[in-house]
C-alpha positions in Angstrom: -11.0 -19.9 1.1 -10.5 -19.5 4.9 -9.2 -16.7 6.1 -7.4 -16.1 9.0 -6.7 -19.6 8.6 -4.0 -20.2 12.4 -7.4 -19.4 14.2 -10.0 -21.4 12.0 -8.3 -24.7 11.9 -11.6 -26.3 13.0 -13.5 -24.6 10.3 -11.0 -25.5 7.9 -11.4 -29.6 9.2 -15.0 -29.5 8.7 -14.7 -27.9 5.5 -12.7 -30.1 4.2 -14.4 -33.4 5.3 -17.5 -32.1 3.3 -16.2 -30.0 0.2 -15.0 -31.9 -2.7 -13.0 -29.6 -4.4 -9.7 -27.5 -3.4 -9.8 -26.0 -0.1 -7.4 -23.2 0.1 -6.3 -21.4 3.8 -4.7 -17.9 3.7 -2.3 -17.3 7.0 -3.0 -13.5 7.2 -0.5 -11.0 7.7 -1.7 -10.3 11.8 -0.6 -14.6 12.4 2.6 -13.1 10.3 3.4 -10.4 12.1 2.6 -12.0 15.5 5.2 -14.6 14.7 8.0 -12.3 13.6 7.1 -10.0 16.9 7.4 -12.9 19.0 10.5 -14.4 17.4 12.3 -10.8 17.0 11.4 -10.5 21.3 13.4 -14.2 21.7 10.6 -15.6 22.5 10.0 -18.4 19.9 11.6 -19.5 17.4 10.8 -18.3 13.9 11.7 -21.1 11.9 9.9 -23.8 14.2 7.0 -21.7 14.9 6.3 -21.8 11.2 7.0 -25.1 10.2 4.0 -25.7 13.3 1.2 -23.5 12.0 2.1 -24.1 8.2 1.8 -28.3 9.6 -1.1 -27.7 11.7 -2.9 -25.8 8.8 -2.4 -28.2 6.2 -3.0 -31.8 8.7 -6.1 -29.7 9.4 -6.8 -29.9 5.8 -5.9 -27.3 3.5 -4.8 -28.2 0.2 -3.2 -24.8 -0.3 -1.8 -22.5 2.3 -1.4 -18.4 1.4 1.4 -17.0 3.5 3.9 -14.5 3.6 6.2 -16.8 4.8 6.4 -18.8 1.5 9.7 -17.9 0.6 10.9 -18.5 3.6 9.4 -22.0 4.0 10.3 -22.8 0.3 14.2 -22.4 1.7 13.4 -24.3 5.2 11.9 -26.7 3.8 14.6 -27.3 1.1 17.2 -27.6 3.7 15.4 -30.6 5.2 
């Protein structure tokens, strides 16, 4: 597991090019609560912001992402 994964993406990459089992990436609740600060200010938008880090931690190679956006992104990402 990496943990916080939004600032490890490059440690998650080289993991994941040399571990051959399940690499898992927890988005910890300070990346949460930076986003929802941010987005509650006007100054990004919630939805995209998460659909980015979720994206950038997965192309970066996670095969499973902790975060408590989950419910959230389950709904977004139903809508799409």
């Amino acid at each position: 597991m990496v943990k916080p994964a939004g600032a490890y993406l490059d440690v998650i990459s080289q993991i994941a090019s040399s571990l051959d089992a399940p690499l898992v990436a927890y988005h910890v609740s300070g990346e949460y609560a930076m986003i929802r600060y941010a987005a509650a200010a006007g100054a990004l938008d919630e939805r995209q912001a998460v659909l980015e880090v979720t994206s950038a931690i997965k192309r970066a190679g996670a095969d499973l992402i902790i975060t408590y956006f989950a419910e959230a992104l389950a709904q977004w990402l139903g809508e799409l």
